[in-house]
N, CA, C and O atoms as a GROMACS GRO file, in nm:
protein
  544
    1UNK      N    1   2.508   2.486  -0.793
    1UNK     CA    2   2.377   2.483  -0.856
    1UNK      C    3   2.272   2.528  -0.754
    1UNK      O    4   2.271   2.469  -0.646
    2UNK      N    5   2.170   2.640  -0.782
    2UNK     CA    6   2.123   2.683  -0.697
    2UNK      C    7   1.976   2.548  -0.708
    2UNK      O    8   1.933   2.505  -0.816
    3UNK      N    9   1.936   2.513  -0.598
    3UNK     CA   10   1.786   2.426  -0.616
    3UNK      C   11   1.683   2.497  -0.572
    3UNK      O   12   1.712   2.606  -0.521
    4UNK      N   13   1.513   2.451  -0.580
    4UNK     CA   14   1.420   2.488  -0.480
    4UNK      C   15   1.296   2.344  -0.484
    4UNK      O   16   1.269   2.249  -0.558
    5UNK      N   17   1.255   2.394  -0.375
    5UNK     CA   18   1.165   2.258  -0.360
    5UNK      C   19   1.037   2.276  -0.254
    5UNK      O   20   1.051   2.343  -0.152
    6UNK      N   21   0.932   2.222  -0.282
    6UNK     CA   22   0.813   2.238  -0.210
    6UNK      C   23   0.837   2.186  -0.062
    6UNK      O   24   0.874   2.069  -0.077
    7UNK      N   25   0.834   2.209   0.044
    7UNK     CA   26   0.820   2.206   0.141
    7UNK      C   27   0.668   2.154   0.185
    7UNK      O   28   0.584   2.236   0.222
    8UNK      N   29   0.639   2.017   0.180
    8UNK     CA   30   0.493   1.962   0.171
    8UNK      C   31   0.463   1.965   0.358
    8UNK      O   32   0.351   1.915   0.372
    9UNK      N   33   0.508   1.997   0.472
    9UNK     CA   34   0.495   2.021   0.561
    9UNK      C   35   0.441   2.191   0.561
    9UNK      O   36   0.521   2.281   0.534
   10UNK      N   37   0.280   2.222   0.598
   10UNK     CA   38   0.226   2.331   0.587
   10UNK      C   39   0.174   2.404   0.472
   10UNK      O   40   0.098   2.501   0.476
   11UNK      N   41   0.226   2.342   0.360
   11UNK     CA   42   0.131   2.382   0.274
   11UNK      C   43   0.023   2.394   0.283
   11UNK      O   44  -0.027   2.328   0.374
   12UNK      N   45  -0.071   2.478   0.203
   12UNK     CA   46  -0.184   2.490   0.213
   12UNK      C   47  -0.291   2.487   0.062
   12UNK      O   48  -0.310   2.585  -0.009
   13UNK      N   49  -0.356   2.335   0.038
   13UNK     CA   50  -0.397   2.256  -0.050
   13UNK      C   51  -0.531   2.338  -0.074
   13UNK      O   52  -0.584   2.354   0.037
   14UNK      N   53  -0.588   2.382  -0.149
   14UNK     CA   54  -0.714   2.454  -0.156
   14UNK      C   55  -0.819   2.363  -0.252
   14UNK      O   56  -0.942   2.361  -0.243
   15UNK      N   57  -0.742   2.296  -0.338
   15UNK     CA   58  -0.866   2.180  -0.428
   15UNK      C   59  -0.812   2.057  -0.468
   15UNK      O   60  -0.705   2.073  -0.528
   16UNK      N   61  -0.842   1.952  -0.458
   16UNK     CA   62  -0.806   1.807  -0.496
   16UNK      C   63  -0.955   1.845  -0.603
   16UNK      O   64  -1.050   1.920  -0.588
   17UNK      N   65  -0.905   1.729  -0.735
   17UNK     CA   66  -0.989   1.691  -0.800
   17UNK      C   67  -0.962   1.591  -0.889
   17UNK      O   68  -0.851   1.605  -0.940
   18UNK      N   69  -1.029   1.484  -0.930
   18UNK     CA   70  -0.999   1.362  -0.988
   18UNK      C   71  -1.116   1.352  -1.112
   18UNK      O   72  -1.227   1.299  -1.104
   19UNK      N   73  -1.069   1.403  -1.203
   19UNK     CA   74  -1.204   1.386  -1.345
   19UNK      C   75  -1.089   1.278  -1.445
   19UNK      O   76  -0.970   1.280  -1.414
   20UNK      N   77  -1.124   1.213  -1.533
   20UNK     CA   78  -1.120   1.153  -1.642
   20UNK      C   79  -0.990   1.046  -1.631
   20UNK      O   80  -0.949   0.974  -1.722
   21UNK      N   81  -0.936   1.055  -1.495
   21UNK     CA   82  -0.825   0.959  -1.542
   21UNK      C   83  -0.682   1.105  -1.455
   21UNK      O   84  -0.564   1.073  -1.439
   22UNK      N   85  -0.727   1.228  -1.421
   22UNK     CA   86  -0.638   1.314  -1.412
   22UNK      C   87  -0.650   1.392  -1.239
   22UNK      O   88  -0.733   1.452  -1.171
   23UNK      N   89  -0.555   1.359  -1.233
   23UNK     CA   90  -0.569   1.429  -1.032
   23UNK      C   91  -0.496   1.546  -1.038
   23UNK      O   92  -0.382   1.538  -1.083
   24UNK      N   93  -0.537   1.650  -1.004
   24UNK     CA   94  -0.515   1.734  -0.956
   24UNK      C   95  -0.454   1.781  -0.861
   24UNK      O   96  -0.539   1.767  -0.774
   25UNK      N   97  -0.357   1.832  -0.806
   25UNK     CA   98  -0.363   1.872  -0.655
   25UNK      C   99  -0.332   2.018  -0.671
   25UNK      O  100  -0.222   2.050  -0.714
   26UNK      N  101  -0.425   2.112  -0.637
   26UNK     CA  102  -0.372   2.258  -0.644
   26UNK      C  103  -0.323   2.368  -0.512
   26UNK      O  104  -0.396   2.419  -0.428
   27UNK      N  105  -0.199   2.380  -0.526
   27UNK     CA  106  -0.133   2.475  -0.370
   27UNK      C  107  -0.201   2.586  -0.390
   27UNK      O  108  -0.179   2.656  -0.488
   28UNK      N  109  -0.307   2.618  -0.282
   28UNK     CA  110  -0.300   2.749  -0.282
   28UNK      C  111  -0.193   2.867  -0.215
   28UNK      O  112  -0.182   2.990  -0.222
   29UNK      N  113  -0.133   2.772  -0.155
   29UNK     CA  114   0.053   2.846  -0.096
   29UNK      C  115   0.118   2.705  -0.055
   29UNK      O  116   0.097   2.620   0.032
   30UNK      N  117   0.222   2.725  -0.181
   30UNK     CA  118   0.332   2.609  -0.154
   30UNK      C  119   0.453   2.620  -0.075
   30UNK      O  120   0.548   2.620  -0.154
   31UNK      N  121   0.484   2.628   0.019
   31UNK     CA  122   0.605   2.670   0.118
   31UNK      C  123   0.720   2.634   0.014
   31UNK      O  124   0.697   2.532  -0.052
   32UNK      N  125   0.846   2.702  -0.013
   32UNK     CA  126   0.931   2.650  -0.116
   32UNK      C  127   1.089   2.707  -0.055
   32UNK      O  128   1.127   2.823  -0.038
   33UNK      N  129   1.135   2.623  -0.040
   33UNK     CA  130   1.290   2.647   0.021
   33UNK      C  131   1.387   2.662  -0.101
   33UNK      O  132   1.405   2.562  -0.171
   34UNK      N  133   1.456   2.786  -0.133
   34UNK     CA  134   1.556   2.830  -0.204
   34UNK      C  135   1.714   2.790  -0.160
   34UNK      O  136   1.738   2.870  -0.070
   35UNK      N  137   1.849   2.694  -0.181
   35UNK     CA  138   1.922   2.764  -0.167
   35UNK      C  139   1.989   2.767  -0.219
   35UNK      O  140   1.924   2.712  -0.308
   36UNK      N  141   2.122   2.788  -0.284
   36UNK     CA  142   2.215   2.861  -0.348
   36UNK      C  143   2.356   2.812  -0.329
   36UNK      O  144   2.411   2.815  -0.219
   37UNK      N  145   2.438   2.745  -0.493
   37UNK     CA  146   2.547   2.679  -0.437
   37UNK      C  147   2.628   2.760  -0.315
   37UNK      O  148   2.585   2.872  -0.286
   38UNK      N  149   2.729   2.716  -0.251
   38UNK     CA  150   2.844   2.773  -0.178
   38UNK      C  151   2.816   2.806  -0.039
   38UNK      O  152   2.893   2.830   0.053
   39UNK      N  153   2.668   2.802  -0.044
   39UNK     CA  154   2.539   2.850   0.040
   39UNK      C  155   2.502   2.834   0.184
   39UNK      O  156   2.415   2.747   0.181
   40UNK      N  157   2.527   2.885   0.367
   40UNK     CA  158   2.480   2.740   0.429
   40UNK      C  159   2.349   2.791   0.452
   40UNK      O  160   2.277   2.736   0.535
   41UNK      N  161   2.303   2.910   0.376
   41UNK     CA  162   2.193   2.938   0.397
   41UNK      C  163   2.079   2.926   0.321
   41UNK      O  164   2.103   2.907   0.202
   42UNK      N  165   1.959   2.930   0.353
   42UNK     CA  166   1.848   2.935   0.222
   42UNK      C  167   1.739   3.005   0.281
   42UNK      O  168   1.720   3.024   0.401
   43UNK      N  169   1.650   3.052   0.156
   43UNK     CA  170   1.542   3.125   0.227
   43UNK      C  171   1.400   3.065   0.175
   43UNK      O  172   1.381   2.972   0.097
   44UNK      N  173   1.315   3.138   0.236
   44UNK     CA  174   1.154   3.044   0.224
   44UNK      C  175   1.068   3.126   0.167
   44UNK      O  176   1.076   3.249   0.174
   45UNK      N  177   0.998   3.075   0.118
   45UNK     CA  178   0.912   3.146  -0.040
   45UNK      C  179   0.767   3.050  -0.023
   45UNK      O  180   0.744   2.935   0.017
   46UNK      N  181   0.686   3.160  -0.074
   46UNK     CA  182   0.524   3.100  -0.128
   46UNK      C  183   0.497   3.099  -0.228
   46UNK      O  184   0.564   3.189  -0.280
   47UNK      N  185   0.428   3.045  -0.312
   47UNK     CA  186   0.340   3.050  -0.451
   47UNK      C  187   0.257   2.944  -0.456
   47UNK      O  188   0.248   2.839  -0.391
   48UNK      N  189   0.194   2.995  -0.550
   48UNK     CA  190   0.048   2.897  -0.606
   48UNK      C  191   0.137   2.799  -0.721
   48UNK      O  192   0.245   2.800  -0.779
   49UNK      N  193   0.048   2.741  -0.712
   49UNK     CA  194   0.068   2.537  -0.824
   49UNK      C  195  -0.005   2.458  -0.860
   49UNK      O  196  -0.123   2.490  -0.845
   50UNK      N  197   0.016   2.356  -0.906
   50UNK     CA  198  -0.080   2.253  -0.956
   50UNK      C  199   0.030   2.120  -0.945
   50UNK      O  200   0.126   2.110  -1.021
   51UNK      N  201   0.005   2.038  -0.857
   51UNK     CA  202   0.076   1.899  -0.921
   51UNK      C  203  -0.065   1.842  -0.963
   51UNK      O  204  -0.177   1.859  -0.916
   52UNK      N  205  -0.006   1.747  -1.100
   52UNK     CA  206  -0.071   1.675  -1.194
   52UNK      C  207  -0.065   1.554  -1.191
   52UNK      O  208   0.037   1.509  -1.138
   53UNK      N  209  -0.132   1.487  -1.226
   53UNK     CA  210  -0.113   1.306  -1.193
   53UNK      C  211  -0.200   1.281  -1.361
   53UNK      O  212  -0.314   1.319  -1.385
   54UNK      N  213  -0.119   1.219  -1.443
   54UNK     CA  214  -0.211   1.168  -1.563
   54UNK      C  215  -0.213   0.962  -1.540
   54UNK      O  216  -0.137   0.884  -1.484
   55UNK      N  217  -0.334   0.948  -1.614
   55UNK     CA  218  -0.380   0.824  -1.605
   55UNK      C  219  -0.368   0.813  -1.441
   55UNK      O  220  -0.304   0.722  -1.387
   56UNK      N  221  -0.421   0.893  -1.385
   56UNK     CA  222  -0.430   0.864  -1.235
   56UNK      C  223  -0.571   0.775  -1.170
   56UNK      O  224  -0.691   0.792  -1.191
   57UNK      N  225  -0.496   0.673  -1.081
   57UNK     CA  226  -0.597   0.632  -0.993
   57UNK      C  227  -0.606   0.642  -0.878
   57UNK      O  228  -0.498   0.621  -0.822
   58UNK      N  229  -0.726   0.675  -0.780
   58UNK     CA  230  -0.678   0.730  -0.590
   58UNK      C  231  -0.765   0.606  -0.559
   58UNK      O  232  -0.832   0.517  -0.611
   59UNK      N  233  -0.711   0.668  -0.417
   59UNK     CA  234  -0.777   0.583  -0.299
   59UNK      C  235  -0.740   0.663  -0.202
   59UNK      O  236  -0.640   0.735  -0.201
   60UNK      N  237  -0.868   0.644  -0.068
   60UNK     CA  238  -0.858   0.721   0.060
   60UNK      C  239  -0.963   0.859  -0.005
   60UNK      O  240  -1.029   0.856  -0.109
   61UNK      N  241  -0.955   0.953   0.079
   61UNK     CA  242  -1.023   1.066   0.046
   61UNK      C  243  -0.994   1.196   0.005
   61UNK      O  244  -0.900   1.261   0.052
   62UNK      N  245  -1.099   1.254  -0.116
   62UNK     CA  246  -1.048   1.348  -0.193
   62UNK      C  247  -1.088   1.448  -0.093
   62UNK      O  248  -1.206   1.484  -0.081
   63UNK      N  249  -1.022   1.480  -0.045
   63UNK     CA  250  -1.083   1.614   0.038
   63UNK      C  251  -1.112   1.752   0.016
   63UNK      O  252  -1.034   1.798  -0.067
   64UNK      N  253  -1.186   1.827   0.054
   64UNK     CA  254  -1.238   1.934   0.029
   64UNK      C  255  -1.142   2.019   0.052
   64UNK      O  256  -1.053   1.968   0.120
   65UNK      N  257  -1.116   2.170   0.012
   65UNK     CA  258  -0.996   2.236   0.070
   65UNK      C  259  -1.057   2.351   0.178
   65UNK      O  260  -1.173   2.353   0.218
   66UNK      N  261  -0.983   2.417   0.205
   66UNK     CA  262  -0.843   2.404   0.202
   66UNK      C  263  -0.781   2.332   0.306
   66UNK      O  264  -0.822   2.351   0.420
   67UNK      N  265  -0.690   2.253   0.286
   67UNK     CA  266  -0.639   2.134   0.361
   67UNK      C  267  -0.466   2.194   0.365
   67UNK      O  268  -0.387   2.232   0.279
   68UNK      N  269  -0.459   2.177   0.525
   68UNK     CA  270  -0.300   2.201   0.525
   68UNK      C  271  -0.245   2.040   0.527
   68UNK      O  272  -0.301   1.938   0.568
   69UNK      N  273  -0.131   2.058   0.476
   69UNK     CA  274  -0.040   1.922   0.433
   69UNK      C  275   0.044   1.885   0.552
   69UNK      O  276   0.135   1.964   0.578
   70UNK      N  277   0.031   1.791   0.622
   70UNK     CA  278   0.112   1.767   0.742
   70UNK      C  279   0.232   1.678   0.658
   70UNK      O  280   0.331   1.669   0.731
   71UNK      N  281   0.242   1.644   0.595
   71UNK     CA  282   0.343   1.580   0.451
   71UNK      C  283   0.305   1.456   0.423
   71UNK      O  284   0.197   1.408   0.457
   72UNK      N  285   0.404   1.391   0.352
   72UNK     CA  286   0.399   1.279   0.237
   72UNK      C  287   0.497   1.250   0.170
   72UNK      O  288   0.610   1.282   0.207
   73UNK      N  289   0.468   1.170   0.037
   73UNK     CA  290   0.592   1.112  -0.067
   73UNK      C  291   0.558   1.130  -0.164
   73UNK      O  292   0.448   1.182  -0.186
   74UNK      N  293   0.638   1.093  -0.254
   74UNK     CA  294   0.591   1.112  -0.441
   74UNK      C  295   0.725   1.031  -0.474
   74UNK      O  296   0.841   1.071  -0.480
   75UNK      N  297   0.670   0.901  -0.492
   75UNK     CA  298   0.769   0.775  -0.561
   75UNK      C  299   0.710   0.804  -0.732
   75UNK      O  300   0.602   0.794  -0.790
   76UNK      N  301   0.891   0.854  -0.780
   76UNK     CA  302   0.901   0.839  -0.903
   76UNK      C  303   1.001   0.771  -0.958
   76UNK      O  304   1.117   0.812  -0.968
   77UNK      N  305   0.947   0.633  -1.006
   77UNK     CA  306   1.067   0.515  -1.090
   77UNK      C  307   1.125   0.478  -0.936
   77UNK      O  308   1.076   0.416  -0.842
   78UNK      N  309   1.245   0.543  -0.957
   78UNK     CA  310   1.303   0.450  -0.856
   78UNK      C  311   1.365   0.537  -0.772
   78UNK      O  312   1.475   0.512  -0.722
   79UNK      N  313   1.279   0.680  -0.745
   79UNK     CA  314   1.322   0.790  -0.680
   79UNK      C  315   1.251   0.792  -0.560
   79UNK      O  316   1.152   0.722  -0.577
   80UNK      N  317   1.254   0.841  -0.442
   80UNK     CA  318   1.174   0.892  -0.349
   80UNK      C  319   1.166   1.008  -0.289
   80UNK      O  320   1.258   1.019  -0.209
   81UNK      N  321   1.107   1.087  -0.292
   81UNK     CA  322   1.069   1.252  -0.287
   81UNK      C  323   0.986   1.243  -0.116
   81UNK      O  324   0.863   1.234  -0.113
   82UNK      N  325   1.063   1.246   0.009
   82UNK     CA  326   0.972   1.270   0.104
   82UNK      C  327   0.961   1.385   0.157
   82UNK      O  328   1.058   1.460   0.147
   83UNK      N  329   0.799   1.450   0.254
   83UNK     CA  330   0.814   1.595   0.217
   83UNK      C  331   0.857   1.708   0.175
   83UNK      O  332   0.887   1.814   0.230
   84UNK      N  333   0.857   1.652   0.020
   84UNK     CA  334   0.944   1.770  -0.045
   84UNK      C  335   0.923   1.738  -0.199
   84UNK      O  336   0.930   1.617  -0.223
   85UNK      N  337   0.908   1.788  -0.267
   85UNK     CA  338   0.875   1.818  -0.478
   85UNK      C  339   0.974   1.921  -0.477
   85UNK      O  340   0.987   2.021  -0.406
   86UNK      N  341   1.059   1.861  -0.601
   86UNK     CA  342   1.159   1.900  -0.618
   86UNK      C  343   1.076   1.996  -0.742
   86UNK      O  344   0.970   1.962  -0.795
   87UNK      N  345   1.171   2.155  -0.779
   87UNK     CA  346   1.130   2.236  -0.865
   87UNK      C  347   1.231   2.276  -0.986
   87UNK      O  348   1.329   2.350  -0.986
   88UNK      N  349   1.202   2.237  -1.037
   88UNK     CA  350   1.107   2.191  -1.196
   88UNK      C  351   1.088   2.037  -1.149
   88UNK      O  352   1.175   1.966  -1.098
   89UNK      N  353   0.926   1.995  -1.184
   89UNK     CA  354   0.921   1.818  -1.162
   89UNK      C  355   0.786   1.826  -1.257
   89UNK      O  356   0.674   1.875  -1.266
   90UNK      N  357   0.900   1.728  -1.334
   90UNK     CA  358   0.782   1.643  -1.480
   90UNK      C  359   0.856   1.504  -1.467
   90UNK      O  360   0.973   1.487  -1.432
   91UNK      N  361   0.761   1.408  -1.501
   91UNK     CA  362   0.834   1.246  -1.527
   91UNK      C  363   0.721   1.167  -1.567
   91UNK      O  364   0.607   1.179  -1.524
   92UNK      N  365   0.760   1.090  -1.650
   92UNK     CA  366   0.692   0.958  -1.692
   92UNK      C  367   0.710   0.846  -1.605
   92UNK      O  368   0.773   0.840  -1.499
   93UNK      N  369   0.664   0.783  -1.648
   93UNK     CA  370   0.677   0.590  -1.554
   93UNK      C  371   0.617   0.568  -1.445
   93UNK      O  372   0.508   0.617  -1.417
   94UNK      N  373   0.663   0.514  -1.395
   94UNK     CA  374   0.569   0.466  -1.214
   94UNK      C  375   0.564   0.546  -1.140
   94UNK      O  376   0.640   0.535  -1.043
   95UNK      N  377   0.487   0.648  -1.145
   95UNK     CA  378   0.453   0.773  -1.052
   95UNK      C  379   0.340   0.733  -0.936
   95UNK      O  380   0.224   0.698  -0.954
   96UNK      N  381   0.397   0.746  -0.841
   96UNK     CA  382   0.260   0.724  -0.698
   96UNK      C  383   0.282   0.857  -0.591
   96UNK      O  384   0.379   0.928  -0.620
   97UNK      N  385   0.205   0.898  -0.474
   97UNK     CA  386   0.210   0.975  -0.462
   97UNK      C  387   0.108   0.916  -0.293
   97UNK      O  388   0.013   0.839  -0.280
   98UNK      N  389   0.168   0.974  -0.221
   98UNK     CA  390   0.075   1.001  -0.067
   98UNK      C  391   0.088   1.151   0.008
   98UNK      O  392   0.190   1.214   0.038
   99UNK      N  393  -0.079   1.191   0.030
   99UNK     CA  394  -0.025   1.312   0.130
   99UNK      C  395  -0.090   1.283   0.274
   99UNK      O  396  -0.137   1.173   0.304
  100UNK      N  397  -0.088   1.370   0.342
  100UNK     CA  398  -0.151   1.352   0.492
  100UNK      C  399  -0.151   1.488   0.538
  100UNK      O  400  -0.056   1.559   0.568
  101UNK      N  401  -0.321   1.520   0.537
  101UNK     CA  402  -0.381   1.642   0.577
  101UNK      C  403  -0.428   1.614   0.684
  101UNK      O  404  -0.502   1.524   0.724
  102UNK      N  405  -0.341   1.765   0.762
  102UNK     CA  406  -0.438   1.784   0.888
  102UNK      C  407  -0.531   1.736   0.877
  102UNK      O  408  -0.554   1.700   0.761
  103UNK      N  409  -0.655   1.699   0.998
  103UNK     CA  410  -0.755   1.676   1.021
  103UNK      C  411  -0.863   1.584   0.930
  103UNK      O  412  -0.986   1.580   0.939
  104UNK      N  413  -0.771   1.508   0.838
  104UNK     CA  414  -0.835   1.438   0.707
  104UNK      C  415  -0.869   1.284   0.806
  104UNK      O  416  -0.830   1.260   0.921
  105UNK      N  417  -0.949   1.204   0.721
  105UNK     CA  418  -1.008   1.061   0.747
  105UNK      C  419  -0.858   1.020   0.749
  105UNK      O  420  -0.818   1.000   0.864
  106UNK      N  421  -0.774   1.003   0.664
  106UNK     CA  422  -0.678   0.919   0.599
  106UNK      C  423  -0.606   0.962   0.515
  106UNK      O  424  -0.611   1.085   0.518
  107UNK      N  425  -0.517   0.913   0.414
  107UNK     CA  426  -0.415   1.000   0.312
  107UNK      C  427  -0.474   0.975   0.166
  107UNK      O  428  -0.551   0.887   0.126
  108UNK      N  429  -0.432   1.049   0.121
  108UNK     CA  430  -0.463   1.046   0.006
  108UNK      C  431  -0.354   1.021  -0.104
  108UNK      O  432  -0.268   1.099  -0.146
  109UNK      N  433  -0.389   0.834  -0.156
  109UNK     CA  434  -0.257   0.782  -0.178
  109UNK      C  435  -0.318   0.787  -0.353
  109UNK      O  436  -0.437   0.809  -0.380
  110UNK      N  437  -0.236   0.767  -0.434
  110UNK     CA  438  -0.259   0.815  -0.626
  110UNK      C  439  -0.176   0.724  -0.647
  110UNK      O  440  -0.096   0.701  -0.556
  111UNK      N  441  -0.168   0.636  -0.788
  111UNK     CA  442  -0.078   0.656  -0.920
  111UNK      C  443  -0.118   0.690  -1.008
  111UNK      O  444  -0.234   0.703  -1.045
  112UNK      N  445   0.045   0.723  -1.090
  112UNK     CA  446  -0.056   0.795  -1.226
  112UNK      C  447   0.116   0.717  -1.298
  112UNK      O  448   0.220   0.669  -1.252
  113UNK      N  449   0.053   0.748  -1.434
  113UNK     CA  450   0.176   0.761  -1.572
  113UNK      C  451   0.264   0.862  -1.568
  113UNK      O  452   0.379   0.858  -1.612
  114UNK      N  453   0.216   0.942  -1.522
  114UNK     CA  454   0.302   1.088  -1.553
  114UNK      C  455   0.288   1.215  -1.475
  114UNK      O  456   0.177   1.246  -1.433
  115UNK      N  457   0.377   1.279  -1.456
  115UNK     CA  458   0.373   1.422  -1.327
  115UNK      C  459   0.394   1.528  -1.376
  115UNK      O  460   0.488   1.538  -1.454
  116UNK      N  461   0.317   1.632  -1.348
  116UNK     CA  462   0.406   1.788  -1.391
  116UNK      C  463   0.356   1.881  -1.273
  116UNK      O  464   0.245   1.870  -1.222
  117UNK      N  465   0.443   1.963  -1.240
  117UNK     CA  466   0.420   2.021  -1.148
  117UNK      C  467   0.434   2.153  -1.217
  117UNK      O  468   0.540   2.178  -1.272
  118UNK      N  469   0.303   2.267  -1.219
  118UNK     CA  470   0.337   2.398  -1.241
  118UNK      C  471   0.302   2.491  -1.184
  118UNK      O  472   0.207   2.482  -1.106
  119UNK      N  473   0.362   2.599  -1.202
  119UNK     CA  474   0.385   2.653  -1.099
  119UNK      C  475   0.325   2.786  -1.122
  119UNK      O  476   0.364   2.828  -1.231
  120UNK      N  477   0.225   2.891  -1.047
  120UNK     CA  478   0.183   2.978  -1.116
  120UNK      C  479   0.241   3.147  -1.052
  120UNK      O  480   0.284   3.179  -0.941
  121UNK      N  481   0.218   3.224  -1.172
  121UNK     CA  482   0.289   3.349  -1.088
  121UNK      C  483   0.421   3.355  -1.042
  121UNK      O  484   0.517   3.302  -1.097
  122UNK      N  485   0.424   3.425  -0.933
  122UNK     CA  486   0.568   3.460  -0.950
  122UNK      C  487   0.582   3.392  -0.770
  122UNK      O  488   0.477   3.412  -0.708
  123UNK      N  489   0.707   3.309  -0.674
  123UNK     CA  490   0.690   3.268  -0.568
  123UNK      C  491   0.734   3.461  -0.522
  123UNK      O  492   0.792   3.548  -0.588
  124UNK      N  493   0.676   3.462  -0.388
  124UNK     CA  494   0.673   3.589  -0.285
  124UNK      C  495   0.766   3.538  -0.137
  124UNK      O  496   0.751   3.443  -0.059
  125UNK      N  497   0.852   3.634  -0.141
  125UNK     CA  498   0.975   3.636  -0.010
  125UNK      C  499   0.882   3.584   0.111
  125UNK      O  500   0.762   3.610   0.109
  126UNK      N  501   0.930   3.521   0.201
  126UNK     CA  502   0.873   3.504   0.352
  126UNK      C  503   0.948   3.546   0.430
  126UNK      O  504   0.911   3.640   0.500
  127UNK      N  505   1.102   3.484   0.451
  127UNK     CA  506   1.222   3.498   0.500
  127UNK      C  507   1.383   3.434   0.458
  127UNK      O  508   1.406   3.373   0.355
  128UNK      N  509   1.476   3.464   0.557
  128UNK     CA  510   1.583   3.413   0.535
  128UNK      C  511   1.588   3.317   0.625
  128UNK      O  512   1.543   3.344   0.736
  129UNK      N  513   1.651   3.162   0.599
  129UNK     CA  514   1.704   3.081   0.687
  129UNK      C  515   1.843   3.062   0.730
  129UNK      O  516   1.933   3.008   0.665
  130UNK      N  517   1.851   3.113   0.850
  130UNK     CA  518   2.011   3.062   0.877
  130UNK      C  519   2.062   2.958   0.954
  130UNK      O  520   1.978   2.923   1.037
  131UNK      N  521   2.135   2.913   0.957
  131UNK     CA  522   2.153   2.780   1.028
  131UNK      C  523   2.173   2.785   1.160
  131UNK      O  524   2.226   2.893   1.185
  132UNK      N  525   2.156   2.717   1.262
  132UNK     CA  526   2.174   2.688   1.437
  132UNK      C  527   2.302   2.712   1.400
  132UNK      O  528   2.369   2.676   1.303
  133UNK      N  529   2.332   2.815   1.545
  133UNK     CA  530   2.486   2.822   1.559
  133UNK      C  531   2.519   2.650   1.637
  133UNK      O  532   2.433   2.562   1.645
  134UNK      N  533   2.630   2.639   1.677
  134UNK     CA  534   2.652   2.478   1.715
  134UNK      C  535   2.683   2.575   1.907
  134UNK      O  536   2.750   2.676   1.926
  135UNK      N  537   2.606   2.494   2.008
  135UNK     CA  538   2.673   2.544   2.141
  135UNK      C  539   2.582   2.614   2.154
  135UNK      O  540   2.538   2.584   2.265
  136UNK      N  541   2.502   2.714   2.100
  136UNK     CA  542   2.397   2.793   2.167
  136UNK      C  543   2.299   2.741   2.173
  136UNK      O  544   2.203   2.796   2.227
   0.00000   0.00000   0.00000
């Protein structure tokens, strides 16, 4: 099964916003690691996004962007996601969420009811990853 997943180390966050109950977080480049069953390799990809937080409540500070992501978590139910959003990610239930931006006051910790993460455009090649030889 091939996977991919946000790489929340370096991202680069361009708008937080919190109106009506709904948080926002929008990538303006989401670092995203590809790899591929059978695989020991994977490669690294950018694109734009939105994670969503419904019935969301924060604390700490909404920060201005663009904010690079030094990382975080996203506890869903009884899952734990650390620097890293898994791709495709929607869920209901006990959704919480912490990030930690460079140069920020503090993190910016959320819950909400519900998550969707989408994803916009098409992700763009960066490189290939290959693994440490072992001994060199």
């Amino acid at each position: 099964m091939d996977t991919s997943h946000i790489e929340l180390p370096g991202s680069v966050v361009d708008r937080i916003d919190l109106a009506e109950g709904v948080l926002r977080i929008r990538f303006a480049r989401a670092y995203i690691i590809k790899t591929m069953t059978g695989s020991v390799e994977a490669t690294r990809w950018w694109q734009a996004g939105t994670l969503i937080l419904e019935e969301a409540e924060a604390e700490g500070p909404i920060g201005q962007g663009p904010l690079t992501c030094d990382g975080g978590e996203i506890d869903e139910n009884v899952y734990t996601y650390r620097d890293m959003i898994p791709i495709p990610f929607q869920s209901r239930g006990r959704i919480g969420c912490q990030f930690v931006f460079r140069d920020s006051e503090g993190p910016l910790i959320a819950r909400g009811e519900r998550v969707i993460l989408e994803m916009l455009d098409v992700p763009k090649y960066i490189e290939h990853i290959r693994p440490r030889s072992e001994g060199i």
